[in-house]
C-alpha positions as CSV (number, residue, x, y, z in Angstrom):
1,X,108.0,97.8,115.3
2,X,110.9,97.4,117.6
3,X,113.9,98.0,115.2
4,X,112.1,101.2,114.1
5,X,113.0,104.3,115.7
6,X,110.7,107.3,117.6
7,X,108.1,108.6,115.3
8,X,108.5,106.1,112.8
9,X,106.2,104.4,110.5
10,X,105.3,100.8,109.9
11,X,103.6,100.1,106.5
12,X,102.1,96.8,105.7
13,X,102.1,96.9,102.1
14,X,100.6,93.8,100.2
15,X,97.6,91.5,100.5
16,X,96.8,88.6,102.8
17,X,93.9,86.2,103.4
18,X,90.9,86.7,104.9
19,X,91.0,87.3,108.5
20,X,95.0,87.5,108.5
21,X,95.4,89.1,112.4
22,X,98.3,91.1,113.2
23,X,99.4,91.3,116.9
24,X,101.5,93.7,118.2
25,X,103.0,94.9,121.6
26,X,101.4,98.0,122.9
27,X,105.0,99.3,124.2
28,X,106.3,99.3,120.4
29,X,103.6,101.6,119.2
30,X,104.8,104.1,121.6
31,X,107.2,107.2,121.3
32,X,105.3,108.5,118.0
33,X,105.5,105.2,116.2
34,X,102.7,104.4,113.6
35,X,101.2,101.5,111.7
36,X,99.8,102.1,108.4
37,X,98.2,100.2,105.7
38,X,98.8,100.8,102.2
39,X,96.7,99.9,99.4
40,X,98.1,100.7,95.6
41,X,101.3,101.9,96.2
42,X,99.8,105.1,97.1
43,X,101.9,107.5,95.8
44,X,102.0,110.3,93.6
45,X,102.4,108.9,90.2
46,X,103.3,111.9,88.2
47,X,106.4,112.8,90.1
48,X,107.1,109.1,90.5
49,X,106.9,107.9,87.4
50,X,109.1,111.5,86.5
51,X,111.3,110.1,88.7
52,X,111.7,106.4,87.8
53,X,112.4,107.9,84.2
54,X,115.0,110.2,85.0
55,X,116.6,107.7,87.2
56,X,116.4,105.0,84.2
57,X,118.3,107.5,81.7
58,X,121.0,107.5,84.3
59,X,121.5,103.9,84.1
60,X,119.9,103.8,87.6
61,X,116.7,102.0,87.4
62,X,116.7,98.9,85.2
63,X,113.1,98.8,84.7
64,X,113.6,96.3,81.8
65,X,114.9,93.7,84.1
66,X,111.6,93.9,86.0
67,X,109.7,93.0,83.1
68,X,109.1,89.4,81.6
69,X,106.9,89.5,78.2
70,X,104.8,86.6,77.3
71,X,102.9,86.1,74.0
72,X,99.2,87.2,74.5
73,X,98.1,83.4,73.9
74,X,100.3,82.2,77.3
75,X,98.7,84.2,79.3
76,X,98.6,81.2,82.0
77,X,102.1,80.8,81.9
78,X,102.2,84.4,82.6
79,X,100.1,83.6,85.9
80,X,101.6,80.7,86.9
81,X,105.6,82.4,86.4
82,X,103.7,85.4,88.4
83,X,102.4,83.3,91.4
84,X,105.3,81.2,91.4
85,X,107.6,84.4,91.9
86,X,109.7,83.1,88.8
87,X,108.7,86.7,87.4
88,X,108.2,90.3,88.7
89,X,106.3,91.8,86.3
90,X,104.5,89.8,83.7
91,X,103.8,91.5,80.2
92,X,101.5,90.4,78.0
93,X,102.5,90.9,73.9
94,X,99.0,91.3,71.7
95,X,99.4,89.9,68.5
């Protein structure tokens, strides 16, 4: 809150535990600021995913490095790599 600037926006993005508390000083919400909470990404997935394509074909957005496949039969592994942060994006091969 403090490094943004007048009527900016704060977005917690994410999940925590139950009961997570966020404190803030009233001061930094002043001057327009906002907090906001966003579930889901929240966006608008036809243009985005539009987007994410176009910017892919330009060499701009390696989607493919995002993505670690696992055999359908590993899917634990897939968990474990996901939870463990060894992997962004975990992708499940059926057989």
């Amino acid at each position: 809150m403090d490094s943004m600037g007048m009527r900016g926006t704060c977005a917690f993005i994410g999940g925590a535990p139950a009961g997570a508390r966020v404190e803030l000083d009233h001061l930094g919400t002043l001057w327009g600021k906002r907090v906001v909470g966003v579930l889901g990404g929240e966006g608008r997935s036809a243009a985005l995913i539009t987007t994410l394509i176009d910017l892919h074909r330009q060499g701009r957005f390696p989607f493919d490095e995002l993505v670690t496949h696992f055999p359908f039969g590993a899917v634990g592994d897939a968990m474990r790599a996901a939870e463990a942060g060894e992997v962004i994006k975990p992708v499940l091969l059926m057989p």
